[in-house]
N, C-alpha and C positions, 0 to 999 in steps of 0.2 A: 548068273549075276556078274554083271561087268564090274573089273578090277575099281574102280571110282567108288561102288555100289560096297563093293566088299571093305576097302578101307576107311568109307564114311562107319559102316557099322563095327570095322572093329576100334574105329577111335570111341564111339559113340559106350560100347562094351570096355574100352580099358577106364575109360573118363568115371562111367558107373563105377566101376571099383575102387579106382580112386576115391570117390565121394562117399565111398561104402568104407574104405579102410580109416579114410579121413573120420569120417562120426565112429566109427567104431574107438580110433585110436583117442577122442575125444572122453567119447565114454569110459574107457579104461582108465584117463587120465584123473577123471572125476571120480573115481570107482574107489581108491583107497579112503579117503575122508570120509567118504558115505558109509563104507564099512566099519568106523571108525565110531563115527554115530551112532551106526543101526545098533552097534555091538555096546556102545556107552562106555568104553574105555580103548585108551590107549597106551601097548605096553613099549614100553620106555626101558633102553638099556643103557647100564651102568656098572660099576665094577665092583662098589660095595667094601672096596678095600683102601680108599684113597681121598683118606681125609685131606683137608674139609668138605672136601665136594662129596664123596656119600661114602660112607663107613656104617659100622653098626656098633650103636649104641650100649651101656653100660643094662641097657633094659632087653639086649635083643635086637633093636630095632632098627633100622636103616635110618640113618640120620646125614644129614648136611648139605651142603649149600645148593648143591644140584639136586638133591633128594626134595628142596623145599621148591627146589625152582621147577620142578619136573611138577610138583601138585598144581604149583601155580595154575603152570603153563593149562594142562589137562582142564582147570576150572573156568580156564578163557574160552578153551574148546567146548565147553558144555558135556565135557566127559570125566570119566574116574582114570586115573591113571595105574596102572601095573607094573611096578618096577621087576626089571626084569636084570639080577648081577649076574655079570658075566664079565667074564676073563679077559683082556685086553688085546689077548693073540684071536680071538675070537668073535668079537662084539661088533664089527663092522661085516664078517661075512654072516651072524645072526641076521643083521638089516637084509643082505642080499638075497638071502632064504627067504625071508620074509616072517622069520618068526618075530623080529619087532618092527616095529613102524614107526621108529626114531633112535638114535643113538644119541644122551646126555653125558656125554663122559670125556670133556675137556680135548674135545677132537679138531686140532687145531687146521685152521682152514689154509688150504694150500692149494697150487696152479697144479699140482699133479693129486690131489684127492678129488679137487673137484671136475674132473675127466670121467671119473665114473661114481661119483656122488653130487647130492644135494646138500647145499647149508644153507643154512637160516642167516640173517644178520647176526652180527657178534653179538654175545650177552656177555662175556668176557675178556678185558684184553690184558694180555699181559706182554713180557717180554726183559730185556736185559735190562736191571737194574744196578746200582750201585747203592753200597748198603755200607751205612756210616754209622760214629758215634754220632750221638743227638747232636753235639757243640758242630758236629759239620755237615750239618744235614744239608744247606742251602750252597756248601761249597762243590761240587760236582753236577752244574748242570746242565752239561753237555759233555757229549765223550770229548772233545780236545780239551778241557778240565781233567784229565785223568793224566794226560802228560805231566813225566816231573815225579810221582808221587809214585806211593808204593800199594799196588794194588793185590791184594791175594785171589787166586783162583785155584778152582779145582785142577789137578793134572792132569793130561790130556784130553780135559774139558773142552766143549765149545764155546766157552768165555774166555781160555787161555788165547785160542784160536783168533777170537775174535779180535782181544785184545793185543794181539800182534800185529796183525791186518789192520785194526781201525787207530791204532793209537802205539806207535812202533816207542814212542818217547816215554812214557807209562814203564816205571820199574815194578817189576810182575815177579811175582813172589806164588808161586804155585804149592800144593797143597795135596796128600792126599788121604786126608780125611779131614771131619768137617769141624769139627769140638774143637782142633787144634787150631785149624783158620778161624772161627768166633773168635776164641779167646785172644789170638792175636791182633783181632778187630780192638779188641775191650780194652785191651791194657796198651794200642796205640804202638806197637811194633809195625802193622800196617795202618791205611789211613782208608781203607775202602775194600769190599768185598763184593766179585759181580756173582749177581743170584739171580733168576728167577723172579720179576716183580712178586706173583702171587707168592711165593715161595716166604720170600721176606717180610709180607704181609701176615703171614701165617707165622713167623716163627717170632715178630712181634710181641703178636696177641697171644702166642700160647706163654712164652718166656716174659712178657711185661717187661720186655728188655731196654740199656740202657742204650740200643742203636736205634736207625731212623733209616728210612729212604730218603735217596739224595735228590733232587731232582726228578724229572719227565723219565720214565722207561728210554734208553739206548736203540731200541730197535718196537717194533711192535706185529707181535703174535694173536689174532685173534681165533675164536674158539666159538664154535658154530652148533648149531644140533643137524647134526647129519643125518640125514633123508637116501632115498633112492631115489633115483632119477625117474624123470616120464608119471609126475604125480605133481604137477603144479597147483593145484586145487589144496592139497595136502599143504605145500610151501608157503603159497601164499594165506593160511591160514594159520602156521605156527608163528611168520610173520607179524601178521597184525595181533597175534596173541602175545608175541616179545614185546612190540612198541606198546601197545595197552600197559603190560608189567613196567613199563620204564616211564611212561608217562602217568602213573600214578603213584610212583613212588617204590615198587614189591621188590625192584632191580636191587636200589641203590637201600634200600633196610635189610632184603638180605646178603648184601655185600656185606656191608659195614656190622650186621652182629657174627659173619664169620670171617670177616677180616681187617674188622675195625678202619675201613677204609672202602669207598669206590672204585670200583675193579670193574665196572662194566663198563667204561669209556676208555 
């Protein structure tokens, strides 16, 4: 076999495996959701300690916002879902073992997680807020509004941090613990508190308190349902199963009965 003879056959032999690894790598891709199906559930991990998003209930039972969002979501799949709690130090290398095949557990989406994971569109966003008496709720809404004024924060927080960095005018009154910073929200020692949008949302509704959010979030965090990579089929499925929940309403009702407010935009 002449050298021409030999190279047309082994291009002709590397091209076949290509188109072999190529459908094969195709099939694999499609292979999680079908398993997903065949099986009729998908288990879904979570922490189970970290209310509102899923805790366990006064009955036993696994309760809250993700825990409602996780049924949802499984019911848009045409499957049951299997909450599976698990520990925080642990819950994203369960995903890479493959004992679940989604993590629901406020996994905020980031240029270095998503390197070696997949996320969904946000279903929550949150991020730095300011957190007022009611009378000043509409007075902080933007951080150069925080100049001037007396802002409490946690010590050696990344709101102290921030608050140096973004707004050096801002007289910052640090904090280290939290009952002490409220009350000094309350009785108007300070005039502003940075928290955690959700955080403040949450402590709200549980307290029917006499503060308020100021303003749009300072910065914005969103929060994804984390996937494994190389399962597009899988993605784009949780996908159209989010936008479904948001365009018929399931998003913004279970926001608002566990945080009396919109939290998924």
């Amino acid at each position: 076999m002449n050298f021409s003879a030999l190279r047309r056959n082994l291009l002709i032999g590397t091209l076949g495996l290509a188109i072999g690894a190529g459908m094969l790598g195709q099939a694999v891709a499609g292979e999680q959701l079908q398993k997903i199906k065949d099986a009729g559930v998908i288990n879904v991990g979570l922490e189970g300690t970290y209310p509102p998003f899923s805790y366990v209930d006064e009955n036993g039972k696994l309760a809250g916002f993700e825990v409602e969002f996780s049924e949802a979501l499984a019911q848009k799949l045409g499957v049951k879902v299997k909450l599976q709690p698990t520990k925080w130090d642990g819950i994203l290398a369960a995903l890479e073992s493959k004992r679940l095949d989604a993590v629901v557990n406020q996994v905020t989406i980031s240029e270095e997680r998503k390197k070696k994971y997949d996320f969904s569109v946000p279903y929550t966003v949150s991020g730095i807020q300011a957190l007022t008496q009611k009378k000043d709720e509409g007075k902080f809404k933007t951080a150069a509004d925080l100049g001037g004024h007396k802002v409490g924060v946690g010590l050696g927080t990344n709101y102290e941090q921030w608050l140096k960095d973004n707004v050096p005018t801002a007289i910052i009154k640090t904090y280290d613990d939290d009952p002490t910073k409220y009350q000094d929200l309350r009785v108007g020692r300070i005039e502003a508190i940075l928290v955690d949008r959700l955080a403040a949302f949450e402590l709200i509704k549980k307290t029917n308190d006499t503060l308020a959010v100021s303003g749009a979030p300072f910065s914005r965090q969103e929060a994804g349902i984390a996937l494994r990579k190389g399962e597009p089929e899988l993605l784009a499925a949780v996908n159209k199963a989010i936008e479904e929940l948001r365009a018929d309403g399931t998003l913004k009702k279970l926001s608002e009965k566990y945080f009396n407010a919109d939290v998924t935009q």
